[in-house]
PyMOL CGO cylinders between C-alpha atoms (Angstrom):
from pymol import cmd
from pymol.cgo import CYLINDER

trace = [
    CYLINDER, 0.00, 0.00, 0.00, 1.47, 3.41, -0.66, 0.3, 1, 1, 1, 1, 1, 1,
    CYLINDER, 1.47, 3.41, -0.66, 0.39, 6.28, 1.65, 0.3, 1, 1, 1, 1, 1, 1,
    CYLINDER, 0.39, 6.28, 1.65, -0.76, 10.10, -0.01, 0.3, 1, 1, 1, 1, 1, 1,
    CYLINDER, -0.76, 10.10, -0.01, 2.34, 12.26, 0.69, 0.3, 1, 1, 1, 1, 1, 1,
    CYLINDER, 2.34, 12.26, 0.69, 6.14, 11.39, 0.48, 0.3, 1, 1, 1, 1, 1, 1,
    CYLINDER, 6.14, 11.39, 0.48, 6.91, 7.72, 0.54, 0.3, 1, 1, 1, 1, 1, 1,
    CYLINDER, 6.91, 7.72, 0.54, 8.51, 6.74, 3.69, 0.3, 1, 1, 1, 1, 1, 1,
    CYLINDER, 8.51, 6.74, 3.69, 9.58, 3.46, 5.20, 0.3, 1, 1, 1, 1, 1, 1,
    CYLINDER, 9.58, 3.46, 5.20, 7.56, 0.42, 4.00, 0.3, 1, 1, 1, 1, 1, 1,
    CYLINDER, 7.56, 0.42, 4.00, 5.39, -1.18, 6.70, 0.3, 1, 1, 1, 1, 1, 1,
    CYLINDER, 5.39, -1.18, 6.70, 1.69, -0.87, 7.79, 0.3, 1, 1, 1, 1, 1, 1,
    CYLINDER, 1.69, -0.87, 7.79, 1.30, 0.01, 11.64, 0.3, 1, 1, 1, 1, 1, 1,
    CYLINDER, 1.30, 0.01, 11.64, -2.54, -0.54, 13.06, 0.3, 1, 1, 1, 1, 1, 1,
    CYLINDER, -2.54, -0.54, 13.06, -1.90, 1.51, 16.09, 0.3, 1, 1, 1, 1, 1, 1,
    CYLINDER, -1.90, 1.51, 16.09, -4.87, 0.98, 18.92, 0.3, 1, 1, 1, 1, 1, 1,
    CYLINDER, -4.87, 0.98, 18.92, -5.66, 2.53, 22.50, 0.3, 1, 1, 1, 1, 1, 1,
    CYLINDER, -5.66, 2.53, 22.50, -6.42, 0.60, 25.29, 0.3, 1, 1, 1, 1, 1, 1,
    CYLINDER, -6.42, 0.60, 25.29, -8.49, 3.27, 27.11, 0.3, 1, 1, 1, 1, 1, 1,
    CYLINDER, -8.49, 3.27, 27.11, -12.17, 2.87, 26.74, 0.3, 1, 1, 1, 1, 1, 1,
    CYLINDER, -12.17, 2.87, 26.74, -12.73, 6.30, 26.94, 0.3, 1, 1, 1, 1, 1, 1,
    CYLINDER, -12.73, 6.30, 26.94, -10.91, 8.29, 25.16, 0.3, 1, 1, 1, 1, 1, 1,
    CYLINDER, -10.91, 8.29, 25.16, -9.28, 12.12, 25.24, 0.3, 1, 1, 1, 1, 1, 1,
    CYLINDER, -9.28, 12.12, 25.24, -10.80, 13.94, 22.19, 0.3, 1, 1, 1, 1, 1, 1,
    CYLINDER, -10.80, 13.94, 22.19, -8.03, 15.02, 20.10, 0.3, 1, 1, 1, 1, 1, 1,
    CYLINDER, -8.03, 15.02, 20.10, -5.61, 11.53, 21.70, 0.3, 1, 1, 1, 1, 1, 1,
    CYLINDER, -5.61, 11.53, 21.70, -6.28, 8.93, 18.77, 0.3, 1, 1, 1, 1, 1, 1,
    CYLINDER, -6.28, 8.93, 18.77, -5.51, 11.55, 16.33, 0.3, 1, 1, 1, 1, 1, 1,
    CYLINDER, -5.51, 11.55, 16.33, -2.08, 12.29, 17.85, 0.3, 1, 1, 1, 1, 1, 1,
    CYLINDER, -2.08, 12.29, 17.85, -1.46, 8.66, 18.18, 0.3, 1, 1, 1, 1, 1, 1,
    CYLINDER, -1.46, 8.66, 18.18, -1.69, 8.11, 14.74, 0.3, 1, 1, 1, 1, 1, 1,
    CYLINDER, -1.69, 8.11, 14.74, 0.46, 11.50, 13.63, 0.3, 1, 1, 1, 1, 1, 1,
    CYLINDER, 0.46, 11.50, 13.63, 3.37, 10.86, 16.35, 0.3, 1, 1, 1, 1, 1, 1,
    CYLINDER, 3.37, 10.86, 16.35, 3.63, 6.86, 14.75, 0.3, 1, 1, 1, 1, 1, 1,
    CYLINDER, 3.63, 6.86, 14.75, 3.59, 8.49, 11.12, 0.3, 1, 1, 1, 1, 1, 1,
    CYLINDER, 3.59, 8.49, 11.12, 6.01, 11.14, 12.10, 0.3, 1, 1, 1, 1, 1, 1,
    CYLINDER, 6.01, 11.14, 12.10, 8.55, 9.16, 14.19, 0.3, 1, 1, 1, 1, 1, 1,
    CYLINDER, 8.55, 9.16, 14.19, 8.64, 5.81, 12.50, 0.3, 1, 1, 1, 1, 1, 1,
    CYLINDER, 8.64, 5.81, 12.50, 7.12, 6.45, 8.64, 0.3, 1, 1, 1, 1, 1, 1,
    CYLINDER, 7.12, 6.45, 8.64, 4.89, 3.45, 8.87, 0.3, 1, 1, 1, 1, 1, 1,
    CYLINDER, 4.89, 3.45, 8.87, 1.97, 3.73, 7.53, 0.3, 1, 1, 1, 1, 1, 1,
    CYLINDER, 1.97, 3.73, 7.53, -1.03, 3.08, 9.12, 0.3, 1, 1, 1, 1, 1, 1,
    CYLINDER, -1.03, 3.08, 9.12, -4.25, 1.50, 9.51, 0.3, 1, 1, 1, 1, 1, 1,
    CYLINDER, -4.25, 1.50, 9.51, -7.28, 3.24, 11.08, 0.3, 1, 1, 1, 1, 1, 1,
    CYLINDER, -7.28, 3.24, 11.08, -8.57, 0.27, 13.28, 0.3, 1, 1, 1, 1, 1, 1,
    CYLINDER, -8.57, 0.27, 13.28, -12.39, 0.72, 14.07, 0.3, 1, 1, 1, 1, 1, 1,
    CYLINDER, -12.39, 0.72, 14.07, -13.05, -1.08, 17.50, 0.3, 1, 1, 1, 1, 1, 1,
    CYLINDER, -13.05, -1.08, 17.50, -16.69, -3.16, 17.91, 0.3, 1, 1, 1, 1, 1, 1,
    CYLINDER, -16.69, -3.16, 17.91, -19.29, -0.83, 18.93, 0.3, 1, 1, 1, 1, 1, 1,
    CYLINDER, -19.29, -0.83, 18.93, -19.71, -3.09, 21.87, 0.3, 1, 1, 1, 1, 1, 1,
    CYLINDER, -19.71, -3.09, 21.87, -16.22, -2.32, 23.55, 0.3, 1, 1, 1, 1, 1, 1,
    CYLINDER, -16.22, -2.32, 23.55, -17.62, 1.41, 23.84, 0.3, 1, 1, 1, 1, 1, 1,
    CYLINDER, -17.62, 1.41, 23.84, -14.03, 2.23, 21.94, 0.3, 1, 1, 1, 1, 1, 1,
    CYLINDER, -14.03, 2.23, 21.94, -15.04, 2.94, 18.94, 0.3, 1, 1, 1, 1, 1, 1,
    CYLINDER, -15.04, 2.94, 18.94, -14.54, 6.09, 16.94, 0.3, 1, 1, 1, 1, 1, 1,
    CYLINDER, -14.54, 6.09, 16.94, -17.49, 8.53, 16.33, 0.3, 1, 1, 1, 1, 1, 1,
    CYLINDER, -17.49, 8.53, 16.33, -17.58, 9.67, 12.33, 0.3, 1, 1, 1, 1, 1, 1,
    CYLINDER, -17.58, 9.67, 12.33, -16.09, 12.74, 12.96, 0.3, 1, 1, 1, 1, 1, 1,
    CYLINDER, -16.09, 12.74, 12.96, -12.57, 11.20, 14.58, 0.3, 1, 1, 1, 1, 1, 1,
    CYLINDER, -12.57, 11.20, 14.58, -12.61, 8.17, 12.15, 0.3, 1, 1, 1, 1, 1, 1,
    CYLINDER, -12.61, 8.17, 12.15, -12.64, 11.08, 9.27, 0.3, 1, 1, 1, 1, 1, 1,
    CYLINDER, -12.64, 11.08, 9.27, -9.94, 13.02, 11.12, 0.3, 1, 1, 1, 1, 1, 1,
    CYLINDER, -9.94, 13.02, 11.12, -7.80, 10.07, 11.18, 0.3, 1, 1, 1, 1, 1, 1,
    CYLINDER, -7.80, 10.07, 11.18, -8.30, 8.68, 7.49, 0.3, 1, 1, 1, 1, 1, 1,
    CYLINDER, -8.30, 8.68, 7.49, -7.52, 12.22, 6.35, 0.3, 1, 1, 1, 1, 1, 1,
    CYLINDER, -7.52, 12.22, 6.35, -4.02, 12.79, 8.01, 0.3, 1, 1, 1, 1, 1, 1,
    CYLINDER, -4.02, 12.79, 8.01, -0.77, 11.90, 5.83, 0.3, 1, 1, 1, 1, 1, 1,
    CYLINDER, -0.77, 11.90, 5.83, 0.43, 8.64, 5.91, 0.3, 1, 1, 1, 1, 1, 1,
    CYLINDER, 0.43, 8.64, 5.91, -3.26, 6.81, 6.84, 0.3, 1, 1, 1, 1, 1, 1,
    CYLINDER, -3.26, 6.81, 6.84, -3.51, 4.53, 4.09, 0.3, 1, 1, 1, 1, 1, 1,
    CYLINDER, -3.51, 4.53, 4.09, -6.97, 2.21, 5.01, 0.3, 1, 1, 1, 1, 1, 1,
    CYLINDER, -6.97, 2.21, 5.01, -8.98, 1.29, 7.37, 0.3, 1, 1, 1, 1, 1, 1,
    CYLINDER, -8.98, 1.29, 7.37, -9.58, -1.88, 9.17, 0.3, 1, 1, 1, 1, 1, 1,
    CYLINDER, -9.58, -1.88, 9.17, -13.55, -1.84, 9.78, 0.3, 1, 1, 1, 1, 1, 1,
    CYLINDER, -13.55, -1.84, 9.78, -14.82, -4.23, 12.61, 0.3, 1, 1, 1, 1, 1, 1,
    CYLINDER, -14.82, -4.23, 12.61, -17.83, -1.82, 14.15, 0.3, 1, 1, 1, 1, 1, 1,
    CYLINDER, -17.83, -1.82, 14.15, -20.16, -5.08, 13.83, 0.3, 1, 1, 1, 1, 1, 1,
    CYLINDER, -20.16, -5.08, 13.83, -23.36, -2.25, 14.06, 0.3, 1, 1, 1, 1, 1, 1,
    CYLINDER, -23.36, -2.25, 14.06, -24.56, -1.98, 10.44, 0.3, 1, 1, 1, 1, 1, 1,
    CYLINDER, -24.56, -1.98, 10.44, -26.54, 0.92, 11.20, 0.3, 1, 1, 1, 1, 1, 1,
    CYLINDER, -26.54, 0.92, 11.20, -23.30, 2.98, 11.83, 0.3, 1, 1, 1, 1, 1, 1,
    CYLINDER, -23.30, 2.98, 11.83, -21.60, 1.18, 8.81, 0.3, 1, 1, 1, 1, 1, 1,
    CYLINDER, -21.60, 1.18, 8.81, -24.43, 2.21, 6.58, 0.3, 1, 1, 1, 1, 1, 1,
    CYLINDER, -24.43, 2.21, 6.58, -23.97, 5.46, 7.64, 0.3, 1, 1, 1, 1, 1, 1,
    CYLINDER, -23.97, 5.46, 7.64, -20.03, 5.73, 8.21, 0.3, 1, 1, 1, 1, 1, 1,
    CYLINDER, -20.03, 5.73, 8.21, -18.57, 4.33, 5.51, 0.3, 1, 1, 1, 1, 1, 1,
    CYLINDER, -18.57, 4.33, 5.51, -19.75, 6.22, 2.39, 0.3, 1, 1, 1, 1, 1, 1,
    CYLINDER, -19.75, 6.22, 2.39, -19.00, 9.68, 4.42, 0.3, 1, 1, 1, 1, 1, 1,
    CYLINDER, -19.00, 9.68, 4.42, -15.65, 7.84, 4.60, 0.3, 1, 1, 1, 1, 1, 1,
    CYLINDER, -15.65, 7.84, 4.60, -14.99, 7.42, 1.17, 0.3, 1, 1, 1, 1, 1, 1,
    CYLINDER, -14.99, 7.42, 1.17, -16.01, 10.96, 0.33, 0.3, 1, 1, 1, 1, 1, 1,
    CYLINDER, -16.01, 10.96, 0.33, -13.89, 12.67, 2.66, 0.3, 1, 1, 1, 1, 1, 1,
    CYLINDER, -13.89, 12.67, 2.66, -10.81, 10.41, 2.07, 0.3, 1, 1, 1, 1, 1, 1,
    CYLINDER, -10.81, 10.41, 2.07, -11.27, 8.96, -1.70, 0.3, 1, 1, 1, 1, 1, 1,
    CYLINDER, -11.27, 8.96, -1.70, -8.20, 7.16, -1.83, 0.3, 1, 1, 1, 1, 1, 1,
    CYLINDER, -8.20, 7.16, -1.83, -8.60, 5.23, 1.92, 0.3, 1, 1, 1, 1, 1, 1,
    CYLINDER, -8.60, 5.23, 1.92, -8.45, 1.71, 1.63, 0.3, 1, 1, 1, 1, 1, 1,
    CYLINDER, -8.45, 1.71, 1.63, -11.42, 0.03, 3.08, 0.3, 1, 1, 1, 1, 1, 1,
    CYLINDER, -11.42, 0.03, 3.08, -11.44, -3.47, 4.70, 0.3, 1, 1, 1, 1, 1, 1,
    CYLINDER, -11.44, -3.47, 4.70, -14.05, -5.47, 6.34, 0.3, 1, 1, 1, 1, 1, 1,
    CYLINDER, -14.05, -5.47, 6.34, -12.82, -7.52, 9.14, 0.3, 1, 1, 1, 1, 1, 1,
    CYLINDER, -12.82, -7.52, 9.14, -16.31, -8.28, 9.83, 0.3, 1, 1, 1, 1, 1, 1,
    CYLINDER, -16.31, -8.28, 9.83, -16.47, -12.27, 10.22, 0.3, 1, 1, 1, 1, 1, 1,
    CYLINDER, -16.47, -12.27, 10.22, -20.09, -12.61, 10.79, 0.3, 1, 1, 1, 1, 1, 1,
    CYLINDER, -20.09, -12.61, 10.79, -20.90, -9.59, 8.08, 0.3, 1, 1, 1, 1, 1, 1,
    CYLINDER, -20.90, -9.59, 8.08, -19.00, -11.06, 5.53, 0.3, 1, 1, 1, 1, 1, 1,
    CYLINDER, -19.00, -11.06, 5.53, -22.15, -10.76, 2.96, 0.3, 1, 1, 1, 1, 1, 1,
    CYLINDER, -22.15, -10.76, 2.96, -23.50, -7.17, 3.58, 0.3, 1, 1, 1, 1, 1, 1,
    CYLINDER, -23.50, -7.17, 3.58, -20.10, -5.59, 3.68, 0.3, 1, 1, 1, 1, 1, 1,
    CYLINDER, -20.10, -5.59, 3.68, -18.68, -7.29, 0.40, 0.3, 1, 1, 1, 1, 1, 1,
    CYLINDER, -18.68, -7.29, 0.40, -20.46, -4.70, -1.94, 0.3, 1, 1, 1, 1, 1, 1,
    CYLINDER, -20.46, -4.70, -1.94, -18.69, -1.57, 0.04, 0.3, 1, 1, 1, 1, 1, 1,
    CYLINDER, -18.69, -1.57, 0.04, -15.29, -2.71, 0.91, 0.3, 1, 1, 1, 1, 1, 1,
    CYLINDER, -15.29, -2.71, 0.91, -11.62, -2.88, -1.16, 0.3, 1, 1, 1, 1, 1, 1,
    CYLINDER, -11.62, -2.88, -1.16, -10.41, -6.16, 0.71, 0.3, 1, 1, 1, 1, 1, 1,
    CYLINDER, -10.41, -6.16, 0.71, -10.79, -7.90, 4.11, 0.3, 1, 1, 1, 1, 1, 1,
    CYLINDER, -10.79, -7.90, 4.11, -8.52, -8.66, 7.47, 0.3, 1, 1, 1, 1, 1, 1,
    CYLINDER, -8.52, -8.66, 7.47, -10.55, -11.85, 8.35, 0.3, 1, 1, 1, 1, 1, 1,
    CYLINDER, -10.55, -11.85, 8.35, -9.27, -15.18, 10.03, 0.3, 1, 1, 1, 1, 1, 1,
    CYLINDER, -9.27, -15.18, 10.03, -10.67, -16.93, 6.29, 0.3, 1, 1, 1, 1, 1, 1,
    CYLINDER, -10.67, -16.93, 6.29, -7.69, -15.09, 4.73, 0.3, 1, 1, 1, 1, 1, 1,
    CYLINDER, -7.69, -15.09, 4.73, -5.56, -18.11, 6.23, 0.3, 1, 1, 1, 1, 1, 1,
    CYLINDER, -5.56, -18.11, 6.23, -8.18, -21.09, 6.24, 0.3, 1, 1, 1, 1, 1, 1,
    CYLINDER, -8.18, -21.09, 6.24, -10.07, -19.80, 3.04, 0.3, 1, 1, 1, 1, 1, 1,
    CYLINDER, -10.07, -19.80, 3.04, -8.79, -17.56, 0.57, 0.3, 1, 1, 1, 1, 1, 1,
    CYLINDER, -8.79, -17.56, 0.57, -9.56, -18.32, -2.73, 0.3, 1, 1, 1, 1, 1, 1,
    CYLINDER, -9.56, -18.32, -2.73, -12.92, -18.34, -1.90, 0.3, 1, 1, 1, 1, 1, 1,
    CYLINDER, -12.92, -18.34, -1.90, -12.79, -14.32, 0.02, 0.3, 1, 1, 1, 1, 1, 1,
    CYLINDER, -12.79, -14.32, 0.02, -10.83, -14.16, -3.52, 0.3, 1, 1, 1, 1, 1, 1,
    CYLINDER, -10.83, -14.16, -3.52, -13.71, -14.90, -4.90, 0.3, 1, 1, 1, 1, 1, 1,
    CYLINDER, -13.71, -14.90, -4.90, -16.53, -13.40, -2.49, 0.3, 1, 1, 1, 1, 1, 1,
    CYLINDER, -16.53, -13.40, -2.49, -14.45, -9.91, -3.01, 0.3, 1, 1, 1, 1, 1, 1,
    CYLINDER, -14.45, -9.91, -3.01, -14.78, -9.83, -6.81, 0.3, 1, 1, 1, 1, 1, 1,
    CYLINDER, -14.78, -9.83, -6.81, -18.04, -10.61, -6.35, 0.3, 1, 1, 1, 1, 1, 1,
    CYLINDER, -18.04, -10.61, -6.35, -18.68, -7.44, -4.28, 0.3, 1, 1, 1, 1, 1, 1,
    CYLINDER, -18.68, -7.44, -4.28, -16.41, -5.26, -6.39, 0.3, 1, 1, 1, 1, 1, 1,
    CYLINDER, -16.41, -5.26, -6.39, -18.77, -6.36, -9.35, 0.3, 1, 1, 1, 1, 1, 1,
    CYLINDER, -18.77, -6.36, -9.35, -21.98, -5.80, -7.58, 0.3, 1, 1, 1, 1, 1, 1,
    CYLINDER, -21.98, -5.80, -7.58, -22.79, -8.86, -8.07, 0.3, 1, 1, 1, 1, 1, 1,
    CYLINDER, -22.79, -8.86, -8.07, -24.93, -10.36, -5.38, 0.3, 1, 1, 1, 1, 1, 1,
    CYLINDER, -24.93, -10.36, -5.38, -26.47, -13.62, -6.87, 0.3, 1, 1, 1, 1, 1, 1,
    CYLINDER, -26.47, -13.62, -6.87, -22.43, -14.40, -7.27, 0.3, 1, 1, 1, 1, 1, 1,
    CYLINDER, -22.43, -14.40, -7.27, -21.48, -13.47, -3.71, 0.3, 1, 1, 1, 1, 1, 1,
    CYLINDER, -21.48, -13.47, -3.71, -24.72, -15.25, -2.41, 0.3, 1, 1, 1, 1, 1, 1,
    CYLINDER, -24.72, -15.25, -2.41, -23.58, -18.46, -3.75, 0.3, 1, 1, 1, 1, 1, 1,
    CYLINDER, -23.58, -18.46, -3.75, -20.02, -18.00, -2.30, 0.3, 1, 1, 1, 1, 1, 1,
    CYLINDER, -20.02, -18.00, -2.30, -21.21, -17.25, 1.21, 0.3, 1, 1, 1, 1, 1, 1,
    CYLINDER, -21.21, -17.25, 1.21, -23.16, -20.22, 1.16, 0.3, 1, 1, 1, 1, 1, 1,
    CYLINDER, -23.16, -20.22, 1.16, -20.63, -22.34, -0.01, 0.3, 1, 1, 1, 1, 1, 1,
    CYLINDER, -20.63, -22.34, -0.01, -18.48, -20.89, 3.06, 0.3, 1, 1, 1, 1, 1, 1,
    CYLINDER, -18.48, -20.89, 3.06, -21.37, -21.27, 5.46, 0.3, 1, 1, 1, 1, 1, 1,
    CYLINDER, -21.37, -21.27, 5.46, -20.31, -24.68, 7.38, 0.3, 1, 1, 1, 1, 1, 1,
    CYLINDER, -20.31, -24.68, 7.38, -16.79, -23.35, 7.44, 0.3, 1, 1, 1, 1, 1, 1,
    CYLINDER, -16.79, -23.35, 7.44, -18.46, -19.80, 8.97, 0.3, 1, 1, 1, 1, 1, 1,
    CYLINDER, -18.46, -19.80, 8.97, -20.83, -22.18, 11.37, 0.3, 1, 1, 1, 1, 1, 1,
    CYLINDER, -20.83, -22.18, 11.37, -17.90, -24.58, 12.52, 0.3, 1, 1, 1, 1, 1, 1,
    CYLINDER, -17.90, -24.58, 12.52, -15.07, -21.97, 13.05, 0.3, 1, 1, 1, 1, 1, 1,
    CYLINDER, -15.07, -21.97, 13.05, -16.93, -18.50, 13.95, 0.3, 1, 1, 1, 1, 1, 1,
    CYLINDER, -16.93, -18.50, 13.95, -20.47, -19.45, 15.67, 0.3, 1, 1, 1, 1, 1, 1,
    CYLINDER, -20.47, -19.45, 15.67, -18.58, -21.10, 18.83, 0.3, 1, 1, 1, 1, 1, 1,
    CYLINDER, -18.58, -21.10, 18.83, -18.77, -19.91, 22.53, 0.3, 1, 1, 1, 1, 1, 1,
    CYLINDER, -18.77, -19.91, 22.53, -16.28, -16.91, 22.13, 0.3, 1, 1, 1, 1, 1, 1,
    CYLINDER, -16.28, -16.91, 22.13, -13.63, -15.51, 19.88, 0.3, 1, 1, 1, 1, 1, 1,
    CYLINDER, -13.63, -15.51, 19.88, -11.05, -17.25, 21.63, 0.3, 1, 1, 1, 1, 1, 1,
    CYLINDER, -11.05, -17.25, 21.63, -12.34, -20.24, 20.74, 0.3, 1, 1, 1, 1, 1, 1,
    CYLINDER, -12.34, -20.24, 20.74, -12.46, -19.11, 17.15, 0.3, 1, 1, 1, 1, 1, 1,
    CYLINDER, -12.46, -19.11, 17.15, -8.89, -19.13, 17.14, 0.3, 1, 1, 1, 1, 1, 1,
    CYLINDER, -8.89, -19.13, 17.14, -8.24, -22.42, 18.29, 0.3, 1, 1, 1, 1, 1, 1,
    CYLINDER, -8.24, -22.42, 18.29, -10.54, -23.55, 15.16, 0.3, 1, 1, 1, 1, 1, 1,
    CYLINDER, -10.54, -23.55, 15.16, -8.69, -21.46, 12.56, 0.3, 1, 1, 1, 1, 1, 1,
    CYLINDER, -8.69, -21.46, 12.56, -5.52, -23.14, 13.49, 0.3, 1, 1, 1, 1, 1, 1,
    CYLINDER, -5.52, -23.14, 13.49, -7.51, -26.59, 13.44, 0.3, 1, 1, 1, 1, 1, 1,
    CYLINDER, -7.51, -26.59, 13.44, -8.34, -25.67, 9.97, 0.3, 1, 1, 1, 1, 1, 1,
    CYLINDER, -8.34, -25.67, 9.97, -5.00, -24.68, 8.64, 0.3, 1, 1, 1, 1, 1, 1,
    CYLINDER, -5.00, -24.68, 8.64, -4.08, -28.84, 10.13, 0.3, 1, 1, 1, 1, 1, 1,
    CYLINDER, -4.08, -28.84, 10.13, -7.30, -29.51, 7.81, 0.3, 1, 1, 1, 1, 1, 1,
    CYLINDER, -7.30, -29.51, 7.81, -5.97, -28.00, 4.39, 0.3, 1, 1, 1, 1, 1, 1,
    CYLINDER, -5.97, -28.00, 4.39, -2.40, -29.33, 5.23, 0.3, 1, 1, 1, 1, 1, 1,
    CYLINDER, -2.40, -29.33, 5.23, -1.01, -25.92, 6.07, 0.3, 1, 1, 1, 1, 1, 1,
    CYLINDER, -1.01, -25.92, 6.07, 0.20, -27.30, 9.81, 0.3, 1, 1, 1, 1, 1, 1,
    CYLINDER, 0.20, -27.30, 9.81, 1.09, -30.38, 11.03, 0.3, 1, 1, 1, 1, 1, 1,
    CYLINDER, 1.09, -30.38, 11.03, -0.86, -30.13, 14.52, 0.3, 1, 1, 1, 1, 1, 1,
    CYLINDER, -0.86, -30.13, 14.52, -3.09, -27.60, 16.15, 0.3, 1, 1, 1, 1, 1, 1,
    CYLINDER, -3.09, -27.60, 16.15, -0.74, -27.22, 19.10, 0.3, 1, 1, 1, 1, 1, 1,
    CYLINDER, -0.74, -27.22, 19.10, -1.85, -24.03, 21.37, 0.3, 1, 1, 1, 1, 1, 1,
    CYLINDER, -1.85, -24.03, 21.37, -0.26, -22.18, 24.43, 0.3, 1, 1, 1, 1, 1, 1,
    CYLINDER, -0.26, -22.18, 24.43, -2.12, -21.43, 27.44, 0.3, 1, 1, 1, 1, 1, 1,
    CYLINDER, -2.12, -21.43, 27.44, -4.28, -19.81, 28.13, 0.3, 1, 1, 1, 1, 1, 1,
    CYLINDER, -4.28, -19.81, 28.13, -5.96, -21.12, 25.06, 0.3, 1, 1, 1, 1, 1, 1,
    CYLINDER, -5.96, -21.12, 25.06, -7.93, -24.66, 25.50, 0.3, 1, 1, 1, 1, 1, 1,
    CYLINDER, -7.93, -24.66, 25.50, -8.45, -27.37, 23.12, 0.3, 1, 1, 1, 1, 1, 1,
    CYLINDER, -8.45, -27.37, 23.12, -11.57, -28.20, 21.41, 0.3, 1, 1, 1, 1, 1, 1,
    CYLINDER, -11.57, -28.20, 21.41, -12.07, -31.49, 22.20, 0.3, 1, 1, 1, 1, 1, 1,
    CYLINDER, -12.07, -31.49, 22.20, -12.03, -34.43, 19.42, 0.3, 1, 1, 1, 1, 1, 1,
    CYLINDER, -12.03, -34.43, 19.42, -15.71, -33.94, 18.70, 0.3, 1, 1, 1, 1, 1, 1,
    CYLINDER, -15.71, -33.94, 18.70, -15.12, -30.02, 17.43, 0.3, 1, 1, 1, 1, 1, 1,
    CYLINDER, -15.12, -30.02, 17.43, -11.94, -31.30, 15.16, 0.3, 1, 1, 1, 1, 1, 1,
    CYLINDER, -11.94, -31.30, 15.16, -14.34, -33.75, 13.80, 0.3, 1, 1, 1, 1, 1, 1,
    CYLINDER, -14.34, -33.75, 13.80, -16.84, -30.78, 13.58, 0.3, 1, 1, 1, 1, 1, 1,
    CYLINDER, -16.84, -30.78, 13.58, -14.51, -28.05, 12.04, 0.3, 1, 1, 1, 1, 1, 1,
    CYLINDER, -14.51, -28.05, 12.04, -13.04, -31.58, 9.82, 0.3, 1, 1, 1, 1, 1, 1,
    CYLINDER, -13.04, -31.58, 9.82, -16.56, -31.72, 8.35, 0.3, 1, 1, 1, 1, 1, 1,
    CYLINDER, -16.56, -31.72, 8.35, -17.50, -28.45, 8.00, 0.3, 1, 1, 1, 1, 1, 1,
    CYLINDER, -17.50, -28.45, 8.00, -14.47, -27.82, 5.08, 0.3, 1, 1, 1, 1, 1, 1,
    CYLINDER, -14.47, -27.82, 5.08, -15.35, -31.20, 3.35, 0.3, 1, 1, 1, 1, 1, 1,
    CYLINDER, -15.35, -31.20, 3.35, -18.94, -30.28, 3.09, 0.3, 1, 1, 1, 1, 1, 1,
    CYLINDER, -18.94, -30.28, 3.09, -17.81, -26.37, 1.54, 0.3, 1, 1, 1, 1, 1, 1,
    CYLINDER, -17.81, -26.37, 1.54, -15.72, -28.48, -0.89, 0.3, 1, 1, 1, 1, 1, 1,
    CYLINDER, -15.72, -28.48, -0.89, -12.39, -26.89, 0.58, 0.3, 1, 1, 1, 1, 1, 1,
    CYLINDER, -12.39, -26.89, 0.58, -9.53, -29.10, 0.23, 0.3, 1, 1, 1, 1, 1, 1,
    CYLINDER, -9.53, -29.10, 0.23, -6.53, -29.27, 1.30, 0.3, 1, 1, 1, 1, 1, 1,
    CYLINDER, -6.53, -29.27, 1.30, -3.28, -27.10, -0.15, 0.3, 1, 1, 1, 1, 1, 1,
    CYLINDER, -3.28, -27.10, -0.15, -1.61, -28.21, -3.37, 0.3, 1, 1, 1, 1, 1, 1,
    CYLINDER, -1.61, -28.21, -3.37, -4.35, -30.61, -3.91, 0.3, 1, 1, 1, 1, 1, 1,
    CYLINDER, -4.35, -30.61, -3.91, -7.93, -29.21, -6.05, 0.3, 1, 1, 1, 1, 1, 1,
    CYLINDER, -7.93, -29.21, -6.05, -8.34, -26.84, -3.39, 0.3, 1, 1, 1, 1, 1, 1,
    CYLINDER, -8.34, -26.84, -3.39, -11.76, -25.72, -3.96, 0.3, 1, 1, 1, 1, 1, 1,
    CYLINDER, -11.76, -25.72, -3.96, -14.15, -28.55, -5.46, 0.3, 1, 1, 1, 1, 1, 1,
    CYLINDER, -14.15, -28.55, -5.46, -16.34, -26.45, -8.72, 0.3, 1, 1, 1, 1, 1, 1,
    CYLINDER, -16.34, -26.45, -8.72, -19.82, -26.04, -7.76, 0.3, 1, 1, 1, 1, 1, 1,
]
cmd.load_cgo(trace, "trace")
């Protein structure tokens, strides 16, 4: 990605506060001083709307407007505020990247976005290959067919007690397409359990995802 303004060192920084509530003025300081000082470029990350960390418009703007923001990473999970947000976004900042990292969205964002920064980039990505040219296109029937085709992945791997738990799946799939030789996780992660291997197992043989170097993705 190249940044508007002077090219500086490559690299893509996603800086993020911790504080739930936050100084007006501090995110957009944050996000100049890492420009400034290190030339990374950076990502504008938009927090859940259910942390109560999220940007209003008016700081998300502020951000995607200063030199050396380059996209942002979208993950508000409220689609009345994405509805809303995101095409003021594009018109004050035209050249912003926009990505969905929207997991459980993945359908209603497609038509708006440039790219995603979802787990499925690692467990499923010629599929979001796929899904996102689909979007790009406007072409829903398309991107319907894809997202069902990815629904027992999105069921097995996503719909699970927490996002913790997510994790340990993702890495269960990458054993599944032949990526890693074992799921092995540090604490204070948990396994699964041999019945949601055999689960998350399933769930890519019944989307037709195989494993790497093999036919990857059976034709529908």
């Amino acid at each position: 990605m190249q940044g508007r303004g002077r090219d500086r060192r490559p690299g893509l920084s996603e800086p993020r506060l911790a504080a739930f509530r936050l100084q007006k003025g501090a995110p957009q300081d944050r996000y100049k001083a890492i420009w400034q000082e290190s030339g990374l470029q950076c990502i504008l990350f938009q927090y859940p709307d259910a942390t109560k960390a999220s940007y209003d418009l008016d700081t998300q703007i502020d951000i995607a407007t200063q030199e050396g923001v380059v996209a942002t990473k979208n993950g508000v999970r409220n689609m009345k505020r994405w509805y809303v947000e995101i095409p003021e976004l594009k018109k004050a900042a035209p050249e912003l990247q926009v990505l969905s990292c929207h997991d459980e969205w993945l359908l209603p964002t497609m038509f708006d976005v440039d790219g995603l920064l979802v787990g499925y980039g690692n467990i499923a990505p010629e599929l979001l290959v796929q899904l996102i040219a689909a979007g790009k296109a406007q072409d829903y029937p398309e991107a319907r067919r894809i997202f069902e085709q990815l629904l027992p992945i999105t069921r097995a791997v996503y719909h699970r007690g927490s996002h913790m738990e997510g994790t340990v799946a993702l890495k269960l799939g990458l054993v599944k397409r032949g990526v890693l030789d074992h799921a092995t996780i540090r604490e204070p992660l948990k396994n699964l359990g041999e019945a949601a291997e055999r689960q998350i197992f399933e769930a890519f043989d019944a989307a037709g995802v195989g494993s790497v170097g093999s036919s990857a993705i059976a034709a529908e």
